[in-house]
mmCIF file of the N, C-alpha and C atoms, coordinates in Angstrom:
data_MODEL
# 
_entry.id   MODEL 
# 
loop_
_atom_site.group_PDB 
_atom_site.id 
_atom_site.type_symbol 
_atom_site.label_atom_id 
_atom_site.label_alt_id 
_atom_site.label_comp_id 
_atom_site.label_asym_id 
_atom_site.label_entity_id 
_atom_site.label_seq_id 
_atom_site.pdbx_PDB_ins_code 
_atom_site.Cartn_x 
_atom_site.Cartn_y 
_atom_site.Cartn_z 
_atom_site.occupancy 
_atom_site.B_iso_or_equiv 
_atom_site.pdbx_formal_charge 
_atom_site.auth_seq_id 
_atom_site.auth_comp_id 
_atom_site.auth_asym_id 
_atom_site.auth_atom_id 
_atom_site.pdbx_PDB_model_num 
ATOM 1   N N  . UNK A 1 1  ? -15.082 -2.484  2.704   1.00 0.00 ? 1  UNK A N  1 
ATOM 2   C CA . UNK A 1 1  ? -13.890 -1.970  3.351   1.00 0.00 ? 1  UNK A CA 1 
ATOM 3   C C  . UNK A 1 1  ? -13.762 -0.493  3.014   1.00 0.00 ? 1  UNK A C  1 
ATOM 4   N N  . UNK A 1 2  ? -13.213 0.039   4.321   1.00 0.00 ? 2  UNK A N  1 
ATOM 5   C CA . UNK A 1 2  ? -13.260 1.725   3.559   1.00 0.00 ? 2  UNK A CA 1 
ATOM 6   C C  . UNK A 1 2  ? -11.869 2.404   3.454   1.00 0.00 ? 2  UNK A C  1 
ATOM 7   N N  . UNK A 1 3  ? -12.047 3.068   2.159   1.00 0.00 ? 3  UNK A N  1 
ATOM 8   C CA . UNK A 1 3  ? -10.552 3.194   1.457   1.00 0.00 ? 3  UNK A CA 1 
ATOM 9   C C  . UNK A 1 3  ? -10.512 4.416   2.241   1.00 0.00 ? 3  UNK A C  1 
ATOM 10  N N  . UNK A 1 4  ? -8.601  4.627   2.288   1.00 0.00 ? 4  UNK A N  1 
ATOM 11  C CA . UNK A 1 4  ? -8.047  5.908   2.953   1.00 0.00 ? 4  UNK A CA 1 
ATOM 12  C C  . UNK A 1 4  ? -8.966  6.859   1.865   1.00 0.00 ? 4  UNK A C  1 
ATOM 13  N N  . UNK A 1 5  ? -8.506  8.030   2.438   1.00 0.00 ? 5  UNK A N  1 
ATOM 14  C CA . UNK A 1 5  ? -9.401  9.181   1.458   1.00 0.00 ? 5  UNK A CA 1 
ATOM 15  C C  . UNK A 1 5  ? -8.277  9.548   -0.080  1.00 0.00 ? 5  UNK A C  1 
ATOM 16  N N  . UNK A 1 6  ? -6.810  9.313   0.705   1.00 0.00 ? 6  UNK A N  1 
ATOM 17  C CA . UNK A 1 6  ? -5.639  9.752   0.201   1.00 0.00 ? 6  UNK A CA 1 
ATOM 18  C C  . UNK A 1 6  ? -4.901  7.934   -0.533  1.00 0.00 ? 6  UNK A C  1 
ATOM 19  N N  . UNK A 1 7  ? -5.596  6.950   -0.457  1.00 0.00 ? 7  UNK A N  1 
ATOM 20  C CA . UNK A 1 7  ? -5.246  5.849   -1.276  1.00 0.00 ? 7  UNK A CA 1 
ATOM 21  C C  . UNK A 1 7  ? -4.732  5.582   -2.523  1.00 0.00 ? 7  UNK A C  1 
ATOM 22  N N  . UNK A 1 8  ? -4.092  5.684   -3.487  1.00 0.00 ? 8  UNK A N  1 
ATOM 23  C CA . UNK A 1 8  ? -4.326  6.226   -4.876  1.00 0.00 ? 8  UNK A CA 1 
ATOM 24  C C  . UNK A 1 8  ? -4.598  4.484   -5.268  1.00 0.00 ? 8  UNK A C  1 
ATOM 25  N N  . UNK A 1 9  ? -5.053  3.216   -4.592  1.00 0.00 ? 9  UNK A N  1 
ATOM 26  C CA . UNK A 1 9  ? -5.133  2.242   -4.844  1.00 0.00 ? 9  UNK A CA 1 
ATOM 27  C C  . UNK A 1 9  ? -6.210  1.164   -3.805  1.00 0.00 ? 9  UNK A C  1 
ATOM 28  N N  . UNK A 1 10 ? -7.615  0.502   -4.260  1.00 0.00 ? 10 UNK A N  1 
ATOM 29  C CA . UNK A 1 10 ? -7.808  0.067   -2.924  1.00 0.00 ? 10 UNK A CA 1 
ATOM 30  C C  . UNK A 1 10 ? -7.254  -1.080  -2.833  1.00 0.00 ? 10 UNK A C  1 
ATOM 31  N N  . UNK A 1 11 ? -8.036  -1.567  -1.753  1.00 0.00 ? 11 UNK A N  1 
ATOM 32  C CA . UNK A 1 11 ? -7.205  -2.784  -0.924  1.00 0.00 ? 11 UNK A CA 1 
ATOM 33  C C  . UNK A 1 11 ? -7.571  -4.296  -2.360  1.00 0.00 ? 11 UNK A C  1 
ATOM 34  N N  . UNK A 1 12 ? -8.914  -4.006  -3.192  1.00 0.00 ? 12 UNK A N  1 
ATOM 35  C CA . UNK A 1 12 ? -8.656  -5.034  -4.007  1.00 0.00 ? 12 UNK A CA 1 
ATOM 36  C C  . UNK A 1 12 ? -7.496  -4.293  -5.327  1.00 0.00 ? 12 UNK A C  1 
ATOM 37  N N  . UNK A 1 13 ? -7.546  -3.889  -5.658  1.00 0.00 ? 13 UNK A N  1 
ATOM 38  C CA . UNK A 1 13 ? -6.259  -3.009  -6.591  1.00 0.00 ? 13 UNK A CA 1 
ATOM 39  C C  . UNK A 1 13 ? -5.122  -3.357  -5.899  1.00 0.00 ? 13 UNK A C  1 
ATOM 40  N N  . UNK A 1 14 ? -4.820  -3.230  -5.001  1.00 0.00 ? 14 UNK A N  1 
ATOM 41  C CA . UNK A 1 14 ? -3.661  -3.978  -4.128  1.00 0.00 ? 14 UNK A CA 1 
ATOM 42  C C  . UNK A 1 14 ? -3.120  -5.008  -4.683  1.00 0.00 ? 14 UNK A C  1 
ATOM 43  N N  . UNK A 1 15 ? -4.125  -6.187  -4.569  1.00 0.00 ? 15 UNK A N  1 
ATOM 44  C CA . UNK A 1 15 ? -4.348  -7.226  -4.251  1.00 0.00 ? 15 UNK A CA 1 
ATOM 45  C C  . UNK A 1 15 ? -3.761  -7.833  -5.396  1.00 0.00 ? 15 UNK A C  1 
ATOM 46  N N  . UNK A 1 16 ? -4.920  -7.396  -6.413  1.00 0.00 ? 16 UNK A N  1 
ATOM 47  C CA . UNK A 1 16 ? -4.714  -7.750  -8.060  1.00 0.00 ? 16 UNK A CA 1 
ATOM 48  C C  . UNK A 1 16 ? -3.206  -7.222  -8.317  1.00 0.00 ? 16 UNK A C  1 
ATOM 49  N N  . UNK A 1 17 ? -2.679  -6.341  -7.873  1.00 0.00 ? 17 UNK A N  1 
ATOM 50  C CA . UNK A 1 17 ? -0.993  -6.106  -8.568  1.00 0.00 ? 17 UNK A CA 1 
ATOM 51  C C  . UNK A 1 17 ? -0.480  -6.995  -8.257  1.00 0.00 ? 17 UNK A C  1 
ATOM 52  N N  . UNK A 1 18 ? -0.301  -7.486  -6.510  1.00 0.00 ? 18 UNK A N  1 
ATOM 53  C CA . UNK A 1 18 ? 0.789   -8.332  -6.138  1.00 0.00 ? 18 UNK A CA 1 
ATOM 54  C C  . UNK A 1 18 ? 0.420   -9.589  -6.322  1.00 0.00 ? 18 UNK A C  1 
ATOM 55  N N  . UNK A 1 19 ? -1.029  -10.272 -6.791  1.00 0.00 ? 19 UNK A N  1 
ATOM 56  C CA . UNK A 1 19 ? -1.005  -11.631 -7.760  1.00 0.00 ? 19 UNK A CA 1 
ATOM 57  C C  . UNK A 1 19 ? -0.205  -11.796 -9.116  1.00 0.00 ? 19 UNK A C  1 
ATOM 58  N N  . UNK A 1 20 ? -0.409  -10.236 -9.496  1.00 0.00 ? 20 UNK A N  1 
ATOM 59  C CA . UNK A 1 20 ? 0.162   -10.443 -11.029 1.00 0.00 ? 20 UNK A CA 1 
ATOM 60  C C  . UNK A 1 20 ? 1.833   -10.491 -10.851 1.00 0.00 ? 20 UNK A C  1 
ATOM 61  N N  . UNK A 1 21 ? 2.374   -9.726  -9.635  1.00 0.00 ? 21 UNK A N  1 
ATOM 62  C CA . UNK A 1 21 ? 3.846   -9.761  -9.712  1.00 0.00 ? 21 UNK A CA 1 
ATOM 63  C C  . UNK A 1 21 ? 4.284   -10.994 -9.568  1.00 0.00 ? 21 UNK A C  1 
ATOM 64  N N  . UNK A 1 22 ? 3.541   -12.128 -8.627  1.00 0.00 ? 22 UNK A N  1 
ATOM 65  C CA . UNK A 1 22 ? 4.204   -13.111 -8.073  1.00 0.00 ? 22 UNK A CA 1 
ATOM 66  C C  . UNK A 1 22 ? 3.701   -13.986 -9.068  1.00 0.00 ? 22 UNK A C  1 
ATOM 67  N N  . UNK A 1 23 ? 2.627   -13.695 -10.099 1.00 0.00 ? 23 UNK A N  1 
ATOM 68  C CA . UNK A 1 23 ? 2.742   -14.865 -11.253 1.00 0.00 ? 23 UNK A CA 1 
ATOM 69  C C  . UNK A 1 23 ? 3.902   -14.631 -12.398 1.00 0.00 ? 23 UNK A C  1 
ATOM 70  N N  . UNK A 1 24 ? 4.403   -14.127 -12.094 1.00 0.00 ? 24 UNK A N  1 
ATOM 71  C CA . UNK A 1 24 ? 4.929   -13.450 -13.187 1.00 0.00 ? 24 UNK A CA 1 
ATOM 72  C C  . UNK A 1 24 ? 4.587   -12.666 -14.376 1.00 0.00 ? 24 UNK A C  1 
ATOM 73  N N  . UNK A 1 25 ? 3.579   -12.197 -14.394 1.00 0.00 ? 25 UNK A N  1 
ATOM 74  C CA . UNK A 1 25 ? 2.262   -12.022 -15.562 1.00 0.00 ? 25 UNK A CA 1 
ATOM 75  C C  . UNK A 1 25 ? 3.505   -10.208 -15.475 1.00 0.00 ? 25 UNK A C  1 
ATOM 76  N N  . UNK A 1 26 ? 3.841   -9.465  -14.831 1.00 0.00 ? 26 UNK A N  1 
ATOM 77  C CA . UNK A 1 26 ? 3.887   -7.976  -15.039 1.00 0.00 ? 26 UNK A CA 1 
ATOM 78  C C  . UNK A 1 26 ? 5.802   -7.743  -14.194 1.00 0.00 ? 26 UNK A C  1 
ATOM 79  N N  . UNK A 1 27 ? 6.455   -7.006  -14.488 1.00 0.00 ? 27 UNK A N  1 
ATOM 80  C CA . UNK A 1 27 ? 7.640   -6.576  -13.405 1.00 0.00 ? 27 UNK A CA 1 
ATOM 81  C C  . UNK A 1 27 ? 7.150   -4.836  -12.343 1.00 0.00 ? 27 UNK A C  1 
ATOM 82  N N  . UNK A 1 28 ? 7.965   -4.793  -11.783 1.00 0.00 ? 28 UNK A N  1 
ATOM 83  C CA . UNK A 1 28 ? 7.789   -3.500  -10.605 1.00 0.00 ? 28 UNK A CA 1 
ATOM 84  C C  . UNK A 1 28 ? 7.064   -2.250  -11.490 1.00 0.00 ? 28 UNK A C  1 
ATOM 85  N N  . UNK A 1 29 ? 8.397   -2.062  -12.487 1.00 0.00 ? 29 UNK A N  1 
ATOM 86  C CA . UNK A 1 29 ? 8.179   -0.760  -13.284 1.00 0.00 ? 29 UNK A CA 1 
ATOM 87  C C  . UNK A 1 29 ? 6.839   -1.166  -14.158 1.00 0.00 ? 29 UNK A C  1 
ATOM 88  N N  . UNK A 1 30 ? 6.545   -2.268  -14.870 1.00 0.00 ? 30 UNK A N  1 
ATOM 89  C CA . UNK A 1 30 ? 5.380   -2.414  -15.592 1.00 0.00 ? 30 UNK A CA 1 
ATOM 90  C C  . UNK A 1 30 ? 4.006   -2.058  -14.610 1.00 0.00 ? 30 UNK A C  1 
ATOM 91  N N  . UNK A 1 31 ? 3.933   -2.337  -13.505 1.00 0.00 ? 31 UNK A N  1 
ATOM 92  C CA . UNK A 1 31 ? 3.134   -3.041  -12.718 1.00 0.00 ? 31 UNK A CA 1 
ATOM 93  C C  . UNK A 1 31 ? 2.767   -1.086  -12.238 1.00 0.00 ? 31 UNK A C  1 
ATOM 94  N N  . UNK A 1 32 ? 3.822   -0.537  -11.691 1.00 0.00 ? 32 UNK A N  1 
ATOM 95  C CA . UNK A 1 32 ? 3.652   0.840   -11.953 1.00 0.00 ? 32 UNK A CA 1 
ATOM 96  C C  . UNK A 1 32 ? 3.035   2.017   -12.145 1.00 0.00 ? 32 UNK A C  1 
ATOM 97  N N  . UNK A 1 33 ? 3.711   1.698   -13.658 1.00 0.00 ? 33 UNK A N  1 
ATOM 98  C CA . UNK A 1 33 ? 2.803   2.190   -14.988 1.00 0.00 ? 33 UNK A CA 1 
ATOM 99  C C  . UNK A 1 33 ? 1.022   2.192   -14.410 1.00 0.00 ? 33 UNK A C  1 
ATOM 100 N N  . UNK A 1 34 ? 1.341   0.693   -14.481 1.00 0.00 ? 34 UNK A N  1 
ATOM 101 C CA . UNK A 1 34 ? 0.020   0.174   -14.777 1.00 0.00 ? 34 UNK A CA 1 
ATOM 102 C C  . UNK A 1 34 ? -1.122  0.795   -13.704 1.00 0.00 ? 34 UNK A C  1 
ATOM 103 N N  . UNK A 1 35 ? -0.230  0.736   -12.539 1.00 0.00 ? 35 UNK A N  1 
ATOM 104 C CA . UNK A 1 35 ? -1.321  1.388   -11.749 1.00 0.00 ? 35 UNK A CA 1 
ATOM 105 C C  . UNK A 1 35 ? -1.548  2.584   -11.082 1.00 0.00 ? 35 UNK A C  1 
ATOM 106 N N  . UNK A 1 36 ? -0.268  2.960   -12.119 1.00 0.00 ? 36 UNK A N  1 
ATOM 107 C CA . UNK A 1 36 ? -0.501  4.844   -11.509 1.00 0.00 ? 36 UNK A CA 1 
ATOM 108 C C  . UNK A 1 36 ? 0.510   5.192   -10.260 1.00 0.00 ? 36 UNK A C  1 
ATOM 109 N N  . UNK A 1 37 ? 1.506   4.222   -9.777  1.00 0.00 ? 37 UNK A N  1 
ATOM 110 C CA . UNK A 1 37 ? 2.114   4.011   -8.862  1.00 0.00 ? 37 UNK A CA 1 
ATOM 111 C C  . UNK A 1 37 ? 3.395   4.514   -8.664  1.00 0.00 ? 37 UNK A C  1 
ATOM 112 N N  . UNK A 1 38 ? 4.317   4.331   -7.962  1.00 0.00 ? 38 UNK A N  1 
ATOM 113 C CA . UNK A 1 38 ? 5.875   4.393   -8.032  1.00 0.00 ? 38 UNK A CA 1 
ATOM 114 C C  . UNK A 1 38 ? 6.386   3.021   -7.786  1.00 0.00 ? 38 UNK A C  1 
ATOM 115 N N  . UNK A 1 39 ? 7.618   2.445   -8.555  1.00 0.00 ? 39 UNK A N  1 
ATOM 116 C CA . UNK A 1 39 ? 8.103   1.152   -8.441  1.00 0.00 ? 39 UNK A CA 1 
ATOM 117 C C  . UNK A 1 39 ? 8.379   1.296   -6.678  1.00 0.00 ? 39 UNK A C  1 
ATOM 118 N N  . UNK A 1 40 ? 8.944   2.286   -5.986  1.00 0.00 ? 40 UNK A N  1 
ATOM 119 C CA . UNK A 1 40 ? 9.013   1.725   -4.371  1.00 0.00 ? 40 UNK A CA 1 
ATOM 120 C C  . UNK A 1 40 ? 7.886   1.816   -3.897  1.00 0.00 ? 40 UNK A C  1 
ATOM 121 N N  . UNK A 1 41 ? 6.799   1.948   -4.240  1.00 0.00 ? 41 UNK A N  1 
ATOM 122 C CA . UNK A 1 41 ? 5.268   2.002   -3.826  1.00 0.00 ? 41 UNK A CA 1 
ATOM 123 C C  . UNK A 1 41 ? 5.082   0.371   -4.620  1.00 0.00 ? 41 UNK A C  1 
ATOM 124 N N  . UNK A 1 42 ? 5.019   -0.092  -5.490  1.00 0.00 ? 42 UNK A N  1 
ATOM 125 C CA . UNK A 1 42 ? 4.911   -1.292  -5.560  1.00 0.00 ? 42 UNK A CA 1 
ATOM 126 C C  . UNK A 1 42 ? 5.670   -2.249  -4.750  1.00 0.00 ? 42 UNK A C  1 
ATOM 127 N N  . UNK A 1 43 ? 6.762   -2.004  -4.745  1.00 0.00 ? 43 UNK A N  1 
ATOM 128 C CA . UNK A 1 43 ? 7.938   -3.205  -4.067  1.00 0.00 ? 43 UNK A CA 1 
ATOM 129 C C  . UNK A 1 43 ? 7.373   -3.375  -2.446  1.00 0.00 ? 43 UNK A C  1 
ATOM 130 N N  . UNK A 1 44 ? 6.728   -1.760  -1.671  1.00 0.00 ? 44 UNK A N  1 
ATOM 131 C CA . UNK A 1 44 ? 6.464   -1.681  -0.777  1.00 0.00 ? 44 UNK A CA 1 
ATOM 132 C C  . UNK A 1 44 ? 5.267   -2.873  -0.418  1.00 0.00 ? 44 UNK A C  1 
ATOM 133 N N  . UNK A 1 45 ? 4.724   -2.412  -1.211  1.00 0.00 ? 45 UNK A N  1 
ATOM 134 C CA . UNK A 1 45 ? 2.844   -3.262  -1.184  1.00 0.00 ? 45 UNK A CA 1 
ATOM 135 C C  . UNK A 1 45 ? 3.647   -5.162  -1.234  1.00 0.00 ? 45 UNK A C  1 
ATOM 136 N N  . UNK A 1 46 ? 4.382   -4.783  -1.947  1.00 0.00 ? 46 UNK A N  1 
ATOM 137 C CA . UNK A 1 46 ? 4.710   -6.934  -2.727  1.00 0.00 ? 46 UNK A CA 1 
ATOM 138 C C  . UNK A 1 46 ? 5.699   -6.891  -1.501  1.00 0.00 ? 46 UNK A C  1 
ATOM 139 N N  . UNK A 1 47 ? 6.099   -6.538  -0.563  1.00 0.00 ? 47 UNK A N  1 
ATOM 140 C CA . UNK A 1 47 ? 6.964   -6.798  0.643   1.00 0.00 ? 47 UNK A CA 1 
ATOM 141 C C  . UNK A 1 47 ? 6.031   -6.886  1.964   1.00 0.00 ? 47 UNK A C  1 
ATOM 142 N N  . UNK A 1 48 ? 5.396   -6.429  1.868   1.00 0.00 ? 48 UNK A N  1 
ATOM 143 C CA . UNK A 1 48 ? 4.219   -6.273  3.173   1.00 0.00 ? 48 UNK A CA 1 
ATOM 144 C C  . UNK A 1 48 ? 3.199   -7.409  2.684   1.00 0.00 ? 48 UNK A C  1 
ATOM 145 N N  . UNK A 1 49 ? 3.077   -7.621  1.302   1.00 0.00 ? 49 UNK A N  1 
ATOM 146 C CA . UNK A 1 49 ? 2.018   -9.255  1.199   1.00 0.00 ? 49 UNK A CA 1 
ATOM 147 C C  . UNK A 1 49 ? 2.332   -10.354 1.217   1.00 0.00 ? 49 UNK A C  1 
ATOM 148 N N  . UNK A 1 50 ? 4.096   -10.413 1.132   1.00 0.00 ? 50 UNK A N  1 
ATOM 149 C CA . UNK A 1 50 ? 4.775   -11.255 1.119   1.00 0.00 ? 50 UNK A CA 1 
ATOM 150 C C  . UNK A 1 50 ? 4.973   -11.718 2.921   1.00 0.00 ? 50 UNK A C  1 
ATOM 151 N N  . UNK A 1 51 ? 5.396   -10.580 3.457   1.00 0.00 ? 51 UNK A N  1 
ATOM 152 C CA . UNK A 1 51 ? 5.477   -10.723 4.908   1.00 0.00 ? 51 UNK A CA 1 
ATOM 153 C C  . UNK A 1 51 ? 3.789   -10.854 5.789   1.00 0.00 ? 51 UNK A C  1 
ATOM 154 N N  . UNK A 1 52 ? 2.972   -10.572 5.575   1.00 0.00 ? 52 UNK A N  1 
ATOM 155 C CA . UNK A 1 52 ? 1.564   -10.655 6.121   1.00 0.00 ? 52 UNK A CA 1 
ATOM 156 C C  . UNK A 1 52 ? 0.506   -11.120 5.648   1.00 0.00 ? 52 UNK A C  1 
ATOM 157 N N  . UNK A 1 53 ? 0.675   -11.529 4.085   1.00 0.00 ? 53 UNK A N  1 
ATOM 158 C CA . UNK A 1 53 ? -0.661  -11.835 3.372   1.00 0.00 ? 53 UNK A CA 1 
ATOM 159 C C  . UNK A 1 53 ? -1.072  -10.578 2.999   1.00 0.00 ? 53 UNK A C  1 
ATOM 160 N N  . UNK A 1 54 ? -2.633  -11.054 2.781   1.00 0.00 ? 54 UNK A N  1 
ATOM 161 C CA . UNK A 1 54 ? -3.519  -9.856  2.530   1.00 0.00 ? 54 UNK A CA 1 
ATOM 162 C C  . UNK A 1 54 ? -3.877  -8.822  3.580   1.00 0.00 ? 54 UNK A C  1 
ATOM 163 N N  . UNK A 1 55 ? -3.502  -9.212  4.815   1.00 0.00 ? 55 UNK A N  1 
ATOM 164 C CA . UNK A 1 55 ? -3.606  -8.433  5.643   1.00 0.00 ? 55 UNK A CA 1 
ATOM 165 C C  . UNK A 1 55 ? -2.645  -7.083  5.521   1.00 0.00 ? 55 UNK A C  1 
ATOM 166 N N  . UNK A 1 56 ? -1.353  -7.571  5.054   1.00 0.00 ? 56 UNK A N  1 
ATOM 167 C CA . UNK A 1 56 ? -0.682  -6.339  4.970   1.00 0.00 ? 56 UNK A CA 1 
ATOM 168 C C  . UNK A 1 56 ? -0.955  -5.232  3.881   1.00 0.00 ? 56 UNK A C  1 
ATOM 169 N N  . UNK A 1 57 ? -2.077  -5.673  3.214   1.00 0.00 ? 57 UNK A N  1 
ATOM 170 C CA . UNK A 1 57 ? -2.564  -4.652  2.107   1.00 0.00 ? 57 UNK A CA 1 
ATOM 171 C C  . UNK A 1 57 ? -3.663  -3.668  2.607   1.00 0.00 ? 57 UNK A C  1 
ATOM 172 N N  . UNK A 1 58 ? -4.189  -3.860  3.649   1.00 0.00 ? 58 UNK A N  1 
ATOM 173 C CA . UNK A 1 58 ? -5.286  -3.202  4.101   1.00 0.00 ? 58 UNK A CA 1 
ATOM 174 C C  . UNK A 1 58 ? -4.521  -2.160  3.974   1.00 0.00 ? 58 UNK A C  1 
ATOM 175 N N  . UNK A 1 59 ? -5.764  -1.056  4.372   1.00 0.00 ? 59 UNK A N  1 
ATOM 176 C CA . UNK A 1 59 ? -5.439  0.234   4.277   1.00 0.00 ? 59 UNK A CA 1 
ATOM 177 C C  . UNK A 1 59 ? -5.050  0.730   5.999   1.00 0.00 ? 59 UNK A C  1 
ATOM 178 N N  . UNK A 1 60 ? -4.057  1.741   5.839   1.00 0.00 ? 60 UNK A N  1 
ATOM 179 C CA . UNK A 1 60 ? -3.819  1.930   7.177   1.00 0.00 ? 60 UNK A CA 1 
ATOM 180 C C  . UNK A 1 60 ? -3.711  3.593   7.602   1.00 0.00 ? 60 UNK A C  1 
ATOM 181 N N  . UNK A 1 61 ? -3.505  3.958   9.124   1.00 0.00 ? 61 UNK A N  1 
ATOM 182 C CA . UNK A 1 61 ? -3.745  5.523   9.044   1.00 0.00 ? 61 UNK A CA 1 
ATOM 183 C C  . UNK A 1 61 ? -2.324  5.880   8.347   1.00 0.00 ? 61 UNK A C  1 
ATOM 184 N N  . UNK A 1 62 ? -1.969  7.390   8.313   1.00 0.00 ? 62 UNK A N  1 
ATOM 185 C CA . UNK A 1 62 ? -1.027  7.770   7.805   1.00 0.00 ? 62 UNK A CA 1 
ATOM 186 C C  . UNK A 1 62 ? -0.899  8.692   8.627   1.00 0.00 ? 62 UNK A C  1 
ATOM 187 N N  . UNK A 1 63 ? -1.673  9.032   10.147  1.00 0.00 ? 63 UNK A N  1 
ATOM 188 C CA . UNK A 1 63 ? -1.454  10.335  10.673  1.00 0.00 ? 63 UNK A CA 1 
ATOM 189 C C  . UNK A 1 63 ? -0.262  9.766   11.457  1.00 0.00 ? 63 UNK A C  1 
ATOM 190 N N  . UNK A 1 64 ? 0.408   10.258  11.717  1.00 0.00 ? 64 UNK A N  1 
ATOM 191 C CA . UNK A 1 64 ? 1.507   10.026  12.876  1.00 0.00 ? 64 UNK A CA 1 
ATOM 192 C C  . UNK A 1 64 ? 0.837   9.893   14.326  1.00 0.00 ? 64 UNK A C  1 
ATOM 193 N N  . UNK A 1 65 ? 1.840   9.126   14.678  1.00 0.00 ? 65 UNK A N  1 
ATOM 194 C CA . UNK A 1 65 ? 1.498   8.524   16.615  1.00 0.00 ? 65 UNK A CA 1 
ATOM 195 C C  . UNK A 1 65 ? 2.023   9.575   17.040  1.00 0.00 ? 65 UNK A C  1 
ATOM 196 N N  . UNK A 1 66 ? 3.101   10.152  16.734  1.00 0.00 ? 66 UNK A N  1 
ATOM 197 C CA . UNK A 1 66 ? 3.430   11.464  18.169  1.00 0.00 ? 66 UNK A CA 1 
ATOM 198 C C  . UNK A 1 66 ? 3.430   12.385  17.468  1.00 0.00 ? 66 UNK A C  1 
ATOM 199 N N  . UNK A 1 67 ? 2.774   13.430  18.163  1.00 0.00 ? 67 UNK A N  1 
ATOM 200 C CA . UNK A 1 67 ? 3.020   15.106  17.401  1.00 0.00 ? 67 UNK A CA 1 
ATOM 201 C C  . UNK A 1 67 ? 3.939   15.394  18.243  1.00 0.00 ? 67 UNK A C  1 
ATOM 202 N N  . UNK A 1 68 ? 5.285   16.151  18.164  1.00 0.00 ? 68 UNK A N  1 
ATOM 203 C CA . UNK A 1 68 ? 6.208   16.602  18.976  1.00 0.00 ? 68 UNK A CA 1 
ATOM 204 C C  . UNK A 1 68 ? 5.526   18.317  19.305  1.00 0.00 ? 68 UNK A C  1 
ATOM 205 N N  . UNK A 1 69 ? 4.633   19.035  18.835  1.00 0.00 ? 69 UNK A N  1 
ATOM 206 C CA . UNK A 1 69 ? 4.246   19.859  18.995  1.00 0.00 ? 69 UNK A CA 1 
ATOM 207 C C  . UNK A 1 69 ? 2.564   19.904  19.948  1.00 0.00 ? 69 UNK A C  1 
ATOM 208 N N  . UNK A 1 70 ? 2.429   18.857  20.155  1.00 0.00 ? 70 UNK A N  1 
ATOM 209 C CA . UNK A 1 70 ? 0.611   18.364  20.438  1.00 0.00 ? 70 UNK A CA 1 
ATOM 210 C C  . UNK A 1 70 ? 0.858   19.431  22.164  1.00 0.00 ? 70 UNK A C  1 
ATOM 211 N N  . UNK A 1 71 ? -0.537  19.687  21.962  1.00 0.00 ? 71 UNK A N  1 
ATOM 212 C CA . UNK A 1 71 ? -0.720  20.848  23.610  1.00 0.00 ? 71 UNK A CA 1 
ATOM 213 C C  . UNK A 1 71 ? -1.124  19.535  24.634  1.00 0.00 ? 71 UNK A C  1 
ATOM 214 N N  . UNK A 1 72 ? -0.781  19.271  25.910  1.00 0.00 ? 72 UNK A N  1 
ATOM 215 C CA . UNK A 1 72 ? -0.725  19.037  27.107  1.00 0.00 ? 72 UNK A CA 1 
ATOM 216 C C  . UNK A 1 72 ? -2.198  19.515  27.357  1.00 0.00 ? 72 UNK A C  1 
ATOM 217 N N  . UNK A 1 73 ? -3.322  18.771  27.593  1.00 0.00 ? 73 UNK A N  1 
ATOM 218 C CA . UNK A 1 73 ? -4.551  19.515  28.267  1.00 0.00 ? 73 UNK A CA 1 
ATOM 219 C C  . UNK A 1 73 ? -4.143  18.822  29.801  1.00 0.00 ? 73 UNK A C  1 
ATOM 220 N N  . UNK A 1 74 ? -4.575  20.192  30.788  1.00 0.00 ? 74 UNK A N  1 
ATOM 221 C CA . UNK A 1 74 ? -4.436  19.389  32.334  1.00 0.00 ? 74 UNK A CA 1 
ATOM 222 C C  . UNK A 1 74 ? -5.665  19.912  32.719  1.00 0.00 ? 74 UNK A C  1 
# 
């Protein structure tokens, strides 16, 4: 699988946090720490695996869908 360039986590690093949150093994802020993270960067990841599985851990773009500035080629 190929990691964003800008990821600070891959998709198995993902993975492994939000097993450990939902075993109870670690909390947000520990979990964190642990991975170099921000607690709403964790809660984010354990809300999207909760709602999608592992699918919602993949990696995804980050460029934006609309440029409000993008040029018109005709």
């Amino acid at each position: 699988m190929n990691t964003h360039k800008h990821a600070r986590l891959t998709f198995l690093r993902r993975l492994e946090m939000v097993q450990q949150l939902i075993a109870h093994q670690v909390c947000v802020p520990e979990a964190a720490r642990a991975y170099g993270v921000t607690a709403p960067t964790v809660r984010k990841w354990l809300g999207r695996f909760l709602a999608q599985g592992q699918a919602g851990l993949a990696d995804a773009s980050s460029r934006p869908t609309v440029s409000p500035r993008a040029l018109i080629h005709i």
